[in-house]
MDTraj code that builds the backbone (N, CA, C; nanometers):
import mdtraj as md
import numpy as np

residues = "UNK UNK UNK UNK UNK UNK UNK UNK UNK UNK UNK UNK UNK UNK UNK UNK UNK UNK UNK UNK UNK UNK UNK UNK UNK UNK UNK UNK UNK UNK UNK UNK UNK UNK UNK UNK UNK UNK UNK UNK UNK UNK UNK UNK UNK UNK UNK UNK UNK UNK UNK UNK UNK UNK UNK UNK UNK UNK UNK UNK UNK UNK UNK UNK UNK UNK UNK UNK UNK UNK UNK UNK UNK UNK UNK".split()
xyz = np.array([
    [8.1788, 9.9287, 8.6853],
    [8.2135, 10.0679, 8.7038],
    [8.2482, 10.1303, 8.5694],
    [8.1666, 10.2436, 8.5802],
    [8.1703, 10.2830, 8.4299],
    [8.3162, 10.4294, 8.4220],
    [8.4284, 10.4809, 8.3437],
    [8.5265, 10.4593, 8.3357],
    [8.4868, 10.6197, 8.2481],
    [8.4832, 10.7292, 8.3543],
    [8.5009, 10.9065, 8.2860],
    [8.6014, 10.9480, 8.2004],
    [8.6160, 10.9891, 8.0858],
    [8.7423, 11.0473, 8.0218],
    [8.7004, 11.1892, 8.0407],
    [8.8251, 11.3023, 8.0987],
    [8.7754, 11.4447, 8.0855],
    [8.8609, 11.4648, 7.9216],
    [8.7910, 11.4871, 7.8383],
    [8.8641, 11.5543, 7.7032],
    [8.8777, 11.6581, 7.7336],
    [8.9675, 11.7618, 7.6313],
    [8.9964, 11.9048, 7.6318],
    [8.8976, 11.9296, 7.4938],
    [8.8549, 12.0666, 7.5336],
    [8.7731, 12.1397, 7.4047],
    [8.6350, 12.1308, 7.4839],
    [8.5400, 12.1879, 7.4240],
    [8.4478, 12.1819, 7.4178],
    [8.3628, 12.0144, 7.4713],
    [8.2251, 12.0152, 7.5495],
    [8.1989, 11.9014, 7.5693],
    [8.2840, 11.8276, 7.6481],
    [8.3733, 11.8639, 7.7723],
    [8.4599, 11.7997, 7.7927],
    [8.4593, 11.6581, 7.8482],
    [8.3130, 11.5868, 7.9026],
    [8.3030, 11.4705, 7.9510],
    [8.2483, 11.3460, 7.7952],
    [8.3091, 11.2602, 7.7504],
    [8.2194, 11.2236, 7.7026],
    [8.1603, 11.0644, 7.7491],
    [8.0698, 11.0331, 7.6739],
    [7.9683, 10.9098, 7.6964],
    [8.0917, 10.7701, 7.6539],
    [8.0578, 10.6895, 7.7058],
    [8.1735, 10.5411, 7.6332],
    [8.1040, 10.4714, 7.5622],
    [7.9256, 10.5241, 7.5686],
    [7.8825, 10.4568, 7.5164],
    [7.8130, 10.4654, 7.3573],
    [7.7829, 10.6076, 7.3566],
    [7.7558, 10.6635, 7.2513],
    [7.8556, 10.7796, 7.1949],
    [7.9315, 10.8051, 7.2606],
    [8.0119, 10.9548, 7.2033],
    [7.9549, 11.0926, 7.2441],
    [7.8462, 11.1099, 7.2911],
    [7.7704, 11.2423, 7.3191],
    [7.8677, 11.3040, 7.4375],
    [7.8651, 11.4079, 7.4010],
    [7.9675, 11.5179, 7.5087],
    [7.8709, 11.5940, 7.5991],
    [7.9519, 11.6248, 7.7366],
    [7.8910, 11.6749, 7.8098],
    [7.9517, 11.7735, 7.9073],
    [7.9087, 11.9698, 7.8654],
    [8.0522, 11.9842, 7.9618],
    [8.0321, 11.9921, 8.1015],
    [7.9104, 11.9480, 8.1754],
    [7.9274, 11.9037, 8.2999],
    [7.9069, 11.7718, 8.3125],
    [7.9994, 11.7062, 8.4464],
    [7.9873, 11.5467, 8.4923],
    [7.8680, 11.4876, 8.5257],
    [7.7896, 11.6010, 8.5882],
    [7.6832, 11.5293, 8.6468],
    [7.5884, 11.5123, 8.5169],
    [7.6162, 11.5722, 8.4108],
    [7.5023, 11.5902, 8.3001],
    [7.5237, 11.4584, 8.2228],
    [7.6364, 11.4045, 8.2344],
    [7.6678, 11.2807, 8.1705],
    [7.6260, 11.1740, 8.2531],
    [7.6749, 11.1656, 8.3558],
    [7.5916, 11.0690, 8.4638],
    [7.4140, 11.0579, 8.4421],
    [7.4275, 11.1561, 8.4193],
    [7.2245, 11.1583, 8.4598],
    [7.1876, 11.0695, 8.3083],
    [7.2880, 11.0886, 8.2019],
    [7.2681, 11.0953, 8.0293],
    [7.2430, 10.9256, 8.0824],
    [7.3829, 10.8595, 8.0841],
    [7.4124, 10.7554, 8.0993],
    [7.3292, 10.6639, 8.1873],
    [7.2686, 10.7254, 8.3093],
    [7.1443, 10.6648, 8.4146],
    [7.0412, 10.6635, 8.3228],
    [7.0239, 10.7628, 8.2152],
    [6.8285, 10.7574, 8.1529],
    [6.8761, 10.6667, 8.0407],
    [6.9306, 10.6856, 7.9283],
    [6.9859, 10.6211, 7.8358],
    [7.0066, 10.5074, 7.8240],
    [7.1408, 10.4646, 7.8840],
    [7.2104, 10.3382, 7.8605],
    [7.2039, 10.2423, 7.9759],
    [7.0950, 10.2819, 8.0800],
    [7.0735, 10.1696, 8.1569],
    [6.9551, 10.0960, 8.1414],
    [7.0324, 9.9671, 8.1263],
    [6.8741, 9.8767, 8.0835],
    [6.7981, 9.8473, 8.1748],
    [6.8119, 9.8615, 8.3042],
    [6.7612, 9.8510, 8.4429],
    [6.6073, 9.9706, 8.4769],
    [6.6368, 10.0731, 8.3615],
    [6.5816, 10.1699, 8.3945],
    [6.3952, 10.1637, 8.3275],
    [6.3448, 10.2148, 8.4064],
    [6.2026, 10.1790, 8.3479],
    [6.1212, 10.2890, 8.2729],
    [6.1050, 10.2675, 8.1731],
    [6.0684, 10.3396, 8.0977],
    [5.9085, 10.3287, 8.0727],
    [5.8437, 10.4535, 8.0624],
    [5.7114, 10.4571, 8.0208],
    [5.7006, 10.5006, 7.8815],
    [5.5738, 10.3817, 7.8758],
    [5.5220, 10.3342, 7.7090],
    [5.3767, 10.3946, 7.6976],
    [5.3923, 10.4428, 7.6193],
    [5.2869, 10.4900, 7.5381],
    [5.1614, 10.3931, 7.4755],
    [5.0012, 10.4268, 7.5051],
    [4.9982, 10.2988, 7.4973],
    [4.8626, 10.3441, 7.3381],
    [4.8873, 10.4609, 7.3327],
    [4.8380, 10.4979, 7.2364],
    [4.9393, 10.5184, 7.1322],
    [5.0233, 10.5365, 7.1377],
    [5.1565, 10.5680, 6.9778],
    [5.2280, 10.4745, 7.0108],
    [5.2717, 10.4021, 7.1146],
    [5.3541, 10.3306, 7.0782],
    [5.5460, 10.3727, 7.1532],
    [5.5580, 10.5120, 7.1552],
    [5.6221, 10.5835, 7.2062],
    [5.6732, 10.5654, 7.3365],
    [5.8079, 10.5882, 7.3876],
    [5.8553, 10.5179, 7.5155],
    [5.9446, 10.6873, 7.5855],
    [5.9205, 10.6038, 7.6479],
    [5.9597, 10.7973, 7.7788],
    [6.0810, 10.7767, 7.8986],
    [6.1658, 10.7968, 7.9031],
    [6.2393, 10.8075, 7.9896],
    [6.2248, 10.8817, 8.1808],
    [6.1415, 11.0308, 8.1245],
    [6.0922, 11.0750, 8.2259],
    [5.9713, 11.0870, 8.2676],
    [5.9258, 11.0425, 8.3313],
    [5.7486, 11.0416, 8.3776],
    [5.6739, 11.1931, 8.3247],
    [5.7607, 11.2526, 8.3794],
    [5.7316, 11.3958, 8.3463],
    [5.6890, 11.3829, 8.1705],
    [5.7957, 11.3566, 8.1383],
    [5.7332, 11.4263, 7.9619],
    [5.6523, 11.3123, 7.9092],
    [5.6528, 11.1665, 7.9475],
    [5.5600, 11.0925, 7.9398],
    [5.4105, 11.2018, 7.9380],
    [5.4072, 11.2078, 8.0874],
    [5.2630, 11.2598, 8.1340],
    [5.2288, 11.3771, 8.0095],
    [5.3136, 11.4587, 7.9843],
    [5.3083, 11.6156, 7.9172],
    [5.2921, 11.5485, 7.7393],
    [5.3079, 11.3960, 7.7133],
    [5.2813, 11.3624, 7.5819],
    [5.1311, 11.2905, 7.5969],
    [5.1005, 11.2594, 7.6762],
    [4.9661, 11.1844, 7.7015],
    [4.8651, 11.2875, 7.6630],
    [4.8996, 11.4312, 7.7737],
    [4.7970, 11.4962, 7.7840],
    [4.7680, 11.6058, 7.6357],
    [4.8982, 11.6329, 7.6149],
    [4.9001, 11.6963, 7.4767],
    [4.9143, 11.6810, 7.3572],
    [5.0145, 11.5985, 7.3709],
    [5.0904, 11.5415, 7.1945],
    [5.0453, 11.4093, 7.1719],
    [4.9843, 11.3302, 7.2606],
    [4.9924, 11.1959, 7.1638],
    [4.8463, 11.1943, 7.1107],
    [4.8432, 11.1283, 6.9957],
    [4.6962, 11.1539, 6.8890],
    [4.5667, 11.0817, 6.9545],
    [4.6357, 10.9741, 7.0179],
    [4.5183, 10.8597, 7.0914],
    [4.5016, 10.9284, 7.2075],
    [4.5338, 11.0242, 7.2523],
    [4.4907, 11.0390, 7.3919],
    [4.3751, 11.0546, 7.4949],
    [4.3072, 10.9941, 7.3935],
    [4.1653, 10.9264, 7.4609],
    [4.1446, 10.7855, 7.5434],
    [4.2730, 10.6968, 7.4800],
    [4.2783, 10.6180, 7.5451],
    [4.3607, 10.5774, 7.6425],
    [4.3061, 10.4737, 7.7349],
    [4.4150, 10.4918, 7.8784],
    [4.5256, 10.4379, 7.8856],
    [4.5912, 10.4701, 7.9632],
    [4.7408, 10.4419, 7.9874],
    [4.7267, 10.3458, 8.1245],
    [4.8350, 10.2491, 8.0826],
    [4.8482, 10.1422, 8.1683],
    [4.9803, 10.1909, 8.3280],
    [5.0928, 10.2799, 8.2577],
    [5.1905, 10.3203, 8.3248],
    [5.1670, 10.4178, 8.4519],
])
top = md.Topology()
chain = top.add_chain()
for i, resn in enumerate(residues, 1):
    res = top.add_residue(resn, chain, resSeq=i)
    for name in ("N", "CA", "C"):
        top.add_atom(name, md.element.get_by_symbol(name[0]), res)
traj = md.Trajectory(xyz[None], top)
């Protein structure tokens, strides 16, 4: 069980794991679910090399930004 501090000021939630502030809870939760869970599956790039947290911007780097994107993706 992972262990919320509310700080005062600005950013009021932060991370335990990195320090990044967040001034809503759920925005830290979601940080901490994509981020710092090693459980979490991440899509790889199979042209750059590049790793994606959300399928979404995965897909939106395949189709636009990545240089190889001629070649196929395994994910």
């Amino acid at each position: 069980m992972i262990l919320l501090n509310l700080v005062s000021g600005k950013g009021g939630y932060q991370c335990p794991y990195c320090l990044k502030r967040f001034d809503v809870r759920y925005s830290l939760l979601r940080h901490i679910r994509v981020i710092h869970d090693p459980e979490r599956h991440l899509y790889d790039c199979n042209g750059c090399g590049r790793r994606f947290a959300w399928k979404s911007a995965f897909l939106r780097h395949v189709n636009i930004t990545c240089v190889n994107r001629g070649r196929r993706q395994t994910n």
